[in-house]
Structure formats: C-alpha cells, structure tokens
DRENRONU-817536 format. One record per residue (C-alpha): x, y, z negated; residue number from 1. Coordinates in nm, 4 decimals, decimal comma. Example, Ala and Ser with C-alpha at 12.3 -4.5 7.8 and 13.67 -1.06 7.14 Angstrom:
<sites>
<site <1,2300 -0,4500 -0,7800> 1>
<site <1,3670 -0,1060 -0,7140> 2>
</sites>
This chain:
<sites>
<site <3,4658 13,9438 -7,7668> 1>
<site <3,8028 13,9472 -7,6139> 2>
<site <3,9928 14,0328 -7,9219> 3>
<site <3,8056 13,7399 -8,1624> 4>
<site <3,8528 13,4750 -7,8854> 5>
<site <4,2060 13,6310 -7,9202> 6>
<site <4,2138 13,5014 -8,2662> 7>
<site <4,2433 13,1243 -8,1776> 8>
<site <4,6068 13,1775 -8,0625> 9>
<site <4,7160 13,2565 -8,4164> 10>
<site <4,4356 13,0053 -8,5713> 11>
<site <4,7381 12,7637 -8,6597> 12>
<site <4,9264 13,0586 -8,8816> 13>
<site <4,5975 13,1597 -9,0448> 14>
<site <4,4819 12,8462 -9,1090> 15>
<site <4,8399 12,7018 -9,2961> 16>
<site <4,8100 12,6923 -9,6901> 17>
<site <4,8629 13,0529 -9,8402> 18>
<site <5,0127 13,1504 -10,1363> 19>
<site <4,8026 13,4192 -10,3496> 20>
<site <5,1883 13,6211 -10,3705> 21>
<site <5,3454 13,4703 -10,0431> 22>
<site <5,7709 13,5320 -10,1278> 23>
<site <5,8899 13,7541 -9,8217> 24>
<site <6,1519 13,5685 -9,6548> 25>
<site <6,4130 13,6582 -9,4485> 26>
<site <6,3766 13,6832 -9,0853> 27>
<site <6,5203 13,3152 -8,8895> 28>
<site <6,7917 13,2895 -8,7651> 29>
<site <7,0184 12,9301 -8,8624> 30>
<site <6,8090 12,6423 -8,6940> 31>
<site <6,4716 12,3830 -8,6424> 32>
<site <6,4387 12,0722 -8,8539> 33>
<site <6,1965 11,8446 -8,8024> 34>
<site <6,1641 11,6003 -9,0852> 35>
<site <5,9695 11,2749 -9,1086> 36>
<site <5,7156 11,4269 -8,8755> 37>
<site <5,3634 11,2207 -8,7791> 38>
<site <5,0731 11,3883 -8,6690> 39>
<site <4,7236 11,2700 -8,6197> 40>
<site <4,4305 11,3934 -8,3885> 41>
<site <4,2413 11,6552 -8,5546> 42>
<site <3,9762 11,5001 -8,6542> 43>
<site <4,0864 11,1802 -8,7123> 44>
<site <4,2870 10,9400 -8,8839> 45>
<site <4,4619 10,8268 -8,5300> 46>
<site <4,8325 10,8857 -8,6120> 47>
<site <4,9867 10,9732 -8,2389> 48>
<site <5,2726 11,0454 -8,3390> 49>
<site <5,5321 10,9438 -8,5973> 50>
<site <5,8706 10,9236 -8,7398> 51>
<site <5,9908 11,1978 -8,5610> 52>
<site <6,3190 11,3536 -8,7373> 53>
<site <6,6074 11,5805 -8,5685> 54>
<site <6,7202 11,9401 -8,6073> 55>
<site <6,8355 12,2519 -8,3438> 56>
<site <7,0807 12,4819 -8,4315> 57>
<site <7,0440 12,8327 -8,3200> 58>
<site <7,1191 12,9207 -7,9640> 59>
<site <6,9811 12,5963 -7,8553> 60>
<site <6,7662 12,4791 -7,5552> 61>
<site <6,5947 12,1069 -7,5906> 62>
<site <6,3936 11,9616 -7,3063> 63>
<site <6,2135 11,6875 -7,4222> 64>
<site <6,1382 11,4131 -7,1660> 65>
<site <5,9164 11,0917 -7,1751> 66>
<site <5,6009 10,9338 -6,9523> 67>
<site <5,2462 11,0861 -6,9452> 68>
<site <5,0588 11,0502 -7,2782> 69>
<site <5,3667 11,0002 -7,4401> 70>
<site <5,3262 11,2186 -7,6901> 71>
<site <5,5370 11,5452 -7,5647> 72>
<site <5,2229 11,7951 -7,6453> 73>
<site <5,1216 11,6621 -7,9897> 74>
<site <5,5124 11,7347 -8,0703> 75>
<site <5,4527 12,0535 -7,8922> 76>
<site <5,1296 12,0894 -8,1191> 77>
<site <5,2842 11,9731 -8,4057> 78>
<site <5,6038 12,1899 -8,4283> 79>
<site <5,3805 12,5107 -8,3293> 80>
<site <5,1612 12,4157 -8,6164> 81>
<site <4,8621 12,4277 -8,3844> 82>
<site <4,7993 12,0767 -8,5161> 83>
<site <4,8376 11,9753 -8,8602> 84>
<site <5,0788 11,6806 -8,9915> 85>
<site <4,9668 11,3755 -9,1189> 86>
<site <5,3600 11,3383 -9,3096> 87>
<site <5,6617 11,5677 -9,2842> 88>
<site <5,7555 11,9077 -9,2538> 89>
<site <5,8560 12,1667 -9,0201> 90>
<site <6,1191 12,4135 -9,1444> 91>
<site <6,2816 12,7249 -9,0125> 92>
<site <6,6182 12,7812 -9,1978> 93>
<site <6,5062 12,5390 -9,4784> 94>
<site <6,1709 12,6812 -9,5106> 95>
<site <5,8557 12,4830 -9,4719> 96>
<site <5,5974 12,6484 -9,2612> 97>
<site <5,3665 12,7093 -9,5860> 98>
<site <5,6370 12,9005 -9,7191> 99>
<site <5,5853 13,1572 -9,4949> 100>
<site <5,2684 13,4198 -9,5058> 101>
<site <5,0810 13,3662 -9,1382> 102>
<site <5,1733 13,6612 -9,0348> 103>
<site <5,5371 13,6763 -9,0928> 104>
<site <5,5282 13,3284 -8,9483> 105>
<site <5,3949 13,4316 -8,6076> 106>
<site <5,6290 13,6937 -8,5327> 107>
<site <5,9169 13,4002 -8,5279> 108>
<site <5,7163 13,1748 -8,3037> 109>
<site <5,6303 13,2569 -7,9572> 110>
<site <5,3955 12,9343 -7,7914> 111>
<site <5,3192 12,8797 -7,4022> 112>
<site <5,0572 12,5549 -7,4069> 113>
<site <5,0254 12,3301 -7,1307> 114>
<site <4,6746 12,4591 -7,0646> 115>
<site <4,7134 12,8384 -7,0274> 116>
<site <4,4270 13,0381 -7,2428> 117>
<site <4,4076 13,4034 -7,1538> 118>
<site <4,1231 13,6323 -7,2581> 119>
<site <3,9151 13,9153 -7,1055> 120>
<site <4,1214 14,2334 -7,1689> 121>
<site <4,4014 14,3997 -7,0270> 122>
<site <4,7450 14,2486 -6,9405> 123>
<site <4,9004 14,4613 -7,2416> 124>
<site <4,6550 14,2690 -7,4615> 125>
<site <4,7007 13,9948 -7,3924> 126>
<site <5,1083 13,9956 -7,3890> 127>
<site <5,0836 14,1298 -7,7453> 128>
<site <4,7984 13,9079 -7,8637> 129>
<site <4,5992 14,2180 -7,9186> 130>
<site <4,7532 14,3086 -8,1838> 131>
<site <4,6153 14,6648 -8,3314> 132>
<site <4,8780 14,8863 -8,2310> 133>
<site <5,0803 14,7227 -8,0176> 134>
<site <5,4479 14,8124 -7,9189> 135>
<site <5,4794 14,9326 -7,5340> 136>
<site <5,8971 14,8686 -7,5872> 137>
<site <5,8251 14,5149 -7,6846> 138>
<site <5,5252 14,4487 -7,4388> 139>
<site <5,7677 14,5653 -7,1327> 140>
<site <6,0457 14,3949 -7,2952> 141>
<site <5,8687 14,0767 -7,2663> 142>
<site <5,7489 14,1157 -6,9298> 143>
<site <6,1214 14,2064 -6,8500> 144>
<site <6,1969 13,8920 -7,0263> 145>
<site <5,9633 13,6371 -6,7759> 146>
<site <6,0300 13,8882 -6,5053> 147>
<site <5,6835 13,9500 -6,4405> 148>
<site <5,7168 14,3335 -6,5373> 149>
<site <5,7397 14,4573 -6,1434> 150>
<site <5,4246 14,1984 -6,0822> 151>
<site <5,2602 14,4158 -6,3474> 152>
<site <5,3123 14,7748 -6,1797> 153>
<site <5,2120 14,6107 -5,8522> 154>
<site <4,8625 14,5537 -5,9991> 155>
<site <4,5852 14,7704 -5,9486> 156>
<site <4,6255 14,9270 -6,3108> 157>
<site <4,9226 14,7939 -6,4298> 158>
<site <4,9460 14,7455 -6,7802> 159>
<site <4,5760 14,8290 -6,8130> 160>
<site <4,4863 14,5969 -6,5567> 161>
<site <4,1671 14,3962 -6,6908> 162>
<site <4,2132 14,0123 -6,5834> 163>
<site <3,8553 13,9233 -6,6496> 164>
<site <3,7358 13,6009 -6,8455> 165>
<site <4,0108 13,3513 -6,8632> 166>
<site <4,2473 13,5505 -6,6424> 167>
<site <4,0334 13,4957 -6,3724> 168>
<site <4,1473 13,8097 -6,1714> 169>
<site <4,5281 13,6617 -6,1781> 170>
<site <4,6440 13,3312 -5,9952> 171>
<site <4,7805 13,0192 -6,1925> 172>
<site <5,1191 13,1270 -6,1827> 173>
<site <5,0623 13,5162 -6,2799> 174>
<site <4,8265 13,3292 -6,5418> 175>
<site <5,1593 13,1707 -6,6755> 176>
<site <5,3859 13,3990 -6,6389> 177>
<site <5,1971 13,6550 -6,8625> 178>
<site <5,1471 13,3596 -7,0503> 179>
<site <5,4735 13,3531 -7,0838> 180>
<site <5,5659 13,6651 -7,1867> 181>
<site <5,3106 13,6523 -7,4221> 182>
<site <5,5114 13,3489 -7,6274> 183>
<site <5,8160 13,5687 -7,5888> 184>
<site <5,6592 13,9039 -7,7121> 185>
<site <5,8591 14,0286 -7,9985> 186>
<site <6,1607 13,8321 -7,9380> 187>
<site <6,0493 13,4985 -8,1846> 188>
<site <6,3118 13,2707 -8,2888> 189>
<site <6,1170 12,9471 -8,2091> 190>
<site <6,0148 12,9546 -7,8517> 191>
<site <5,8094 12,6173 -7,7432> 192>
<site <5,6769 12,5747 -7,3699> 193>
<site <5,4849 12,3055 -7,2916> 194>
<site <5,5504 12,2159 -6,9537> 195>
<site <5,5242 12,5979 -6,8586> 196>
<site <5,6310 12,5674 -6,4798> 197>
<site <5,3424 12,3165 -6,3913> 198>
<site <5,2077 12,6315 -6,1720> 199>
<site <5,5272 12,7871 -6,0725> 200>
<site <5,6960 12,8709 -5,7151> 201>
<site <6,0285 12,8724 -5,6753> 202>
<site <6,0348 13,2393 -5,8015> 203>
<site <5,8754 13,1754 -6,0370> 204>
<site <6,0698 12,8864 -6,1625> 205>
<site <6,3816 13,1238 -6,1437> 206>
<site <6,1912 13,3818 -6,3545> 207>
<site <6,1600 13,0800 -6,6393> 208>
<site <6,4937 12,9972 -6,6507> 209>
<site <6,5871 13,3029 -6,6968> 210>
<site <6,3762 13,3979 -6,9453> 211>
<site <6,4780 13,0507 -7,1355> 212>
<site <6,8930 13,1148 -7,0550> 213>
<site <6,7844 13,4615 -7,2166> 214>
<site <6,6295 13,3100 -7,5637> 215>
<site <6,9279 13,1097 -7,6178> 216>
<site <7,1882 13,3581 -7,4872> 217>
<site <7,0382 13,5846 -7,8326> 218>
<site <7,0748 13,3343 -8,0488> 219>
<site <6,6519 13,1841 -8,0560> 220>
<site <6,5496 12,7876 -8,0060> 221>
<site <6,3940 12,6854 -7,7001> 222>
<site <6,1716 12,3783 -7,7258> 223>
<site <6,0356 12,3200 -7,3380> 224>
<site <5,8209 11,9925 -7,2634> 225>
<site <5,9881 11,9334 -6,9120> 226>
<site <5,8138 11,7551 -6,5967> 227>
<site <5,9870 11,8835 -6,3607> 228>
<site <6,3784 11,8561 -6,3256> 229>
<site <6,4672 12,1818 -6,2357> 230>
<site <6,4030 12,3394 -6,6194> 231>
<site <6,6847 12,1077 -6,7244> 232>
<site <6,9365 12,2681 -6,5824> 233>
<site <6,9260 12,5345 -6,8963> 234>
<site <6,9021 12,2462 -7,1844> 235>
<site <7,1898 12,1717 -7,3311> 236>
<site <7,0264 11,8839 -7,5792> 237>
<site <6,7344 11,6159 -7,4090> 238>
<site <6,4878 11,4368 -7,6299> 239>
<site <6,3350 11,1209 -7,5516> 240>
<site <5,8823 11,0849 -7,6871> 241>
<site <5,7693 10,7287 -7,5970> 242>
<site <5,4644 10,5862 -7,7413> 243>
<site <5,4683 10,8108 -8,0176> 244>
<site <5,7917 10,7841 -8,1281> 245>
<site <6,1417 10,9905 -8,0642> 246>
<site <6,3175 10,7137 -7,8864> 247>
<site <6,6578 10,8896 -7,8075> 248>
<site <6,8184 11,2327 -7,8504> 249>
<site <7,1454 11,4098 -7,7557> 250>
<site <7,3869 11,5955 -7,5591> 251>
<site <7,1470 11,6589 -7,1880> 252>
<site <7,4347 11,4611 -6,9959> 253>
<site <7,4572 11,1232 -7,1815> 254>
<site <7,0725 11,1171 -7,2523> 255>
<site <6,9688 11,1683 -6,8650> 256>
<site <7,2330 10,8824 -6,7679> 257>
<site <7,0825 10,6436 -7,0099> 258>
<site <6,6555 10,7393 -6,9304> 259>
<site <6,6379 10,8871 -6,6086> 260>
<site <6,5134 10,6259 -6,3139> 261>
<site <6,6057 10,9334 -6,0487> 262>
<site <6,9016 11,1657 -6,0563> 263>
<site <6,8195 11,4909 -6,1925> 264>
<site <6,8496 11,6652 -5,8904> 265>
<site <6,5565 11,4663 -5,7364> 266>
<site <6,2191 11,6663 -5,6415> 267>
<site <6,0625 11,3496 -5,7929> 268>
<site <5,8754 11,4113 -6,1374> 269>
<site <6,0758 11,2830 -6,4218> 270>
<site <6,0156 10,9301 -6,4708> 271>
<site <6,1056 10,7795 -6,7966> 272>
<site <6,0488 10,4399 -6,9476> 273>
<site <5,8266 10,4731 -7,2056> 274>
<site <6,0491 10,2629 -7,4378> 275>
<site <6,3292 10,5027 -7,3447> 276>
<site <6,5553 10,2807 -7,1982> 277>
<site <6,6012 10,2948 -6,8017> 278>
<site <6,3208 10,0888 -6,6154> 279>
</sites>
C-alpha cells in the first residue's frame, strides 16, 4: 500500500505527454525558463495564475515572496509539473517538460510541498521514493545533505525505521526534514521548496540553509516559496506573486527595498503588498 500511495509523488512525470520513442537528452545543467506561464485549478477553467515569464541560470537560489493566496504554490505546482498549464512552457536547458521521458525527468527535479506527504514504510523509502533498488550512497547522501542523517541513526532502526501512516511516528519537523531529503535525493538540478521551514526550529532552519547554500554551491536551481525571512539570507534573486501575476523580480537587495513593509531581519512574517509595491 505504501509503495502505490508512493506513486502520487511522481504522478506529475507520469502523467506529462509521452512520446512512443522519447529522444534521451542530456542530463541539466544551463538554467530554468519559465515562459508565458498560466495555470488553472485542476479541474477547472479558473486561471490562478498568469503571465508569468523569467529564467534562472545555474547555481541560482530564488525566493519568491508575495501575500497569502497569492499564488506562490500554484507557481510551485506549476513549475514542478504537479499541476498542468493552461499556456506556456517550462523548460530545462531549452527543453520543454514533454520532451523529456517521466522518468528521466524526475531524477532532475527534487519537490518539498507545502503540505508534507510521507507514506507508511521505512525512512530509506521514503527518501528514495521507493524506488526498486534504491542507492544507500545517494539515500545517506541526501540525508547528509538536510543534515538529518545523525537524526536517522538516533532512531530506533535507523534507516529501517518504519514511520507509520503519514509519518506519524516522526514530529513535523523530522516529517520535513526527511521530506526534504527526499526532494534532494539524487542530487536533481531543479530543487523547489514550498515554504519548507513552516515546521522548523532554529536547527532545523540551519540544516535548510545549508542544504539550499549546498544545491547552488554544485551548480542546481533552488526555487524556495519563502514566509519566513530567515531562508533569504541564501537567495541571491527575489520574485514578487501578487494576485496571480509576477509583479517584480531581481537582484534579492533592490527587490526587498522596494516590497518589504519590515526589514528583513524582522521575526515578523514577510508582508508584501499584494500589488507588489510597498504598502
């Protein structure tokens, strides 16, 4: 049961349009573009999001900003592929996401959503997304990656440790920190985090930054949907989501002195004006 409910993490690769002969491409490795983007509720004909258009080099960290129901998850959705788009395309090095085969495409994107999903098996499973045969250098690696590995060994069976129906034998944080490691399993190029310290201590907070200083430092893309101020310290570029639309984006520095109500050193929760411009 645990390794079909598994399947709904890598739903969105399985689901994109295949080719009978998919052309084996080349691993990632240049940049993101995002390109006329609009996405609609699945479901519906709602567009919630529109006209969204920018591109990330390689080696790149973006935290994109904006108020509640903004739109920062459906872009989240949307560049993961876990929603569809309405209009545009999402490319890696030029390529569209249909021009990859599914599974090629989810080795190059790792995904941490806002609500954590973990599934009855053991921690190894799940940080590998229980894959067959899974690789015990790249499950460690990973946890070495969120620094969560020495929580592992402190479990009752490490590795092997069942966590029970939705993680329910972890905490929140543990919960998304192996979440974590789970997005960054097999070093992907494309790393997105939806607000993925919403359950963090300080530690663990540390831990995150880390882990998202370590993506760029090897040359990946981090896309993090940022409440709190502390995960901007590792962005170098900020993007501005209000009312569906991308209402600002550039170098962290000038786009925080334009939006922000609060410096970014308060504990607040970022507050933004929802038509991007300082309230």
């Amino acid at each position: 049961a645990a390794r079909q409910s598994s399947q709904r993490l890598d739903a969105v690769f399985t689901s994109l349009p295949q080719r009978s002969k998919p052309l084996l491409l080349q691993p990632p490795s240049n940049g993101l573009s995002i390109e006329g983007l609009a996405v609609a509720v699945p479901g519906t004909q709602t567009i919630t999001l529109s006209n969204i258009t920018f591109a990330v080099k390689a080696g790149s960290v973006v935290a994109v900003i904006g108020p509640s129901a903004a739109g920062k998850s459906t872009l989240a959705r949307a560049i993961t592929g876990v929603w569809p788009l309405a209009r545009g395309a999402v490319r890696l090095d030029g390529a569209a996401y249909s021009s990859w085969s599914p599974e090629e495409l989810g080795k190059h994107v790792g995904y941490l959503p806002q609500d954590v999903q973990l599934f009855d098996g053991t921690i190894t499973e799940n940080i590998c997304r229980f894959e067959e045969n899974p690789d015990s250098l790249k499950v460690i690696t990973a946890s070495q990656m969120a620094c969560v590995h020495e929580m592992v060994l402190r479990l009752p069976n490490g590795y092997e440790t069942r966590i029970g129906s939705a993680g329910s034998v972890l905490s929140a944080g543990q919960r998304q920190r192996i979440a974590l490691a789970r997005a960054l399993y097999g070093n992907p190029f494309l790393v997105v985090l939806d607000e993925p310290n919403s359950n963090l201590d300080s530690d663990g907070e540390a831990a995150l930054i880390k882990a998202i200083e370590g993506v760029k430092a090897r040359g990946g893309i981090v896309i993090v949907i940022a409440h709190r101020p502390s995960v901007l310290g590792a962005a170098d570029t900020v993007a501005v989501i209000g009312g569906g639309q991308l209402t600002a984006i550039g170098p962290k520095d000038e786009i925080l002195r334009k939006v922000l109500r609060y410096p970014v050193s308060a504990p607040a929760a970022l507050a933004v004006a929802a038509d991007g411009k300082k309230a």
